[in-house]
C-alpha positions, 0 to 999 in steps of 0.5 A, a space after each residue: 931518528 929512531 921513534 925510541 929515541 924521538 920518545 925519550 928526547 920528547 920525555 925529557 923534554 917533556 920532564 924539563 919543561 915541567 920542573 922548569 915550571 914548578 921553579 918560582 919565578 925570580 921576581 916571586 924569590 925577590 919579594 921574600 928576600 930570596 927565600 921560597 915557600 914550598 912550591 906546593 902549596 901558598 902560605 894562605 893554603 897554610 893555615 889550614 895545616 896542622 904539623 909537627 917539627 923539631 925545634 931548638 932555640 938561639 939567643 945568647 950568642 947572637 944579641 946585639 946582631 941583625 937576623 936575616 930580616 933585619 931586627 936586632 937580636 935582643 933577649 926580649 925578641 920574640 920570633 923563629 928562624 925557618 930556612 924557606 918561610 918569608 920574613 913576617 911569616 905569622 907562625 903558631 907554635 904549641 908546646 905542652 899546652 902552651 901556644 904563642 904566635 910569632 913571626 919569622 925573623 931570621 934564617 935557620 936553623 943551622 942544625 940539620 936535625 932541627 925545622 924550627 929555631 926559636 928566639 930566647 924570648 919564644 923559647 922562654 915563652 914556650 918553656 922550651 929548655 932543649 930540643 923538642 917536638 913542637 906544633 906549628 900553623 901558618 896562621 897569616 902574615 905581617 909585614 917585615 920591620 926592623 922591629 917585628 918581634 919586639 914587645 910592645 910597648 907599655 903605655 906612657 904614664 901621662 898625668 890624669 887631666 880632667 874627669 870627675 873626682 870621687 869624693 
């Protein structure tokens, strides 16, 4: 074999193996639903990073279906879809001064224009009414549930028993 192409086979070789090991692992894609964060970097690292997307937003003609993690699409859900961020993904959007955290709920969006597809709910929150340029920060992460995105419960009005009484 000639050393030219004993360099290019051990290049090639050498490329491979490299790609083969920036891949993660098939156990890693397991514990997000088979979606991968960017191999570049890990959700903690993150948090750190300010960047900007282009986000629209779905609802209307998906209420009462499940999002890709599970929920029930209701007008109240409050979330974003991303194509690669795993589900309970804490993401802080901004919008012309207004600011809402919300989980990762849902695969999307479809649009090849669009990074982000926020819930009727976030888009409201946001006064989102179209497509537009929004800030975005992974700032943490909680864990996936069937009602991740949903608002809270108010509180049960019991009746008062005890205490003092003005008088």
């Amino acid at each position: 074999m000639s050393i030219k192409l004993q360099t290019a086979t051990s290049l090639l070789a050498l490329g491979a193996a490299t790609a083969c090991a920036a891949l993660p692992s098939p156990r890693a894609l397991a514990a997000t639903g088979g979606a991968a964060a960017p191999a570049t970097r890990s959700v903690a690292s993150k948090s750190r990073v300010h960047t900007t997307g282009i986000a629209t937003w779905f609802g209307p003609g998906f209420y009462g279906k499940k999002t890709a993690c599970g929920q029930t699409l209701t007008p109240s859900v409050i979330g974003v879809a991303n194509r690669t961020l795993p589900c309970g993904t804490l993401i802080k959007l901004s919008y012309h001064g207004r600011a809402l955290t919300v989980p990762v709920l849902d695969r999307g969006p479809y649009s090849r224009v669009a990074d982000w597809d926020l819930t009727a709910g976030a888009a409201q929150a946001l006064n989102v009414g179209d497509t537009v340029r929004i800030s975005t920060r992974v700032v943490g992460s909680v864990p996936n549930s069937p009602t991740l995105g949903l608002p809270a419960e108010p509180p049960t009005s019991a009746p008062l028993a005890g205490g003092a009484v003005a008088g």
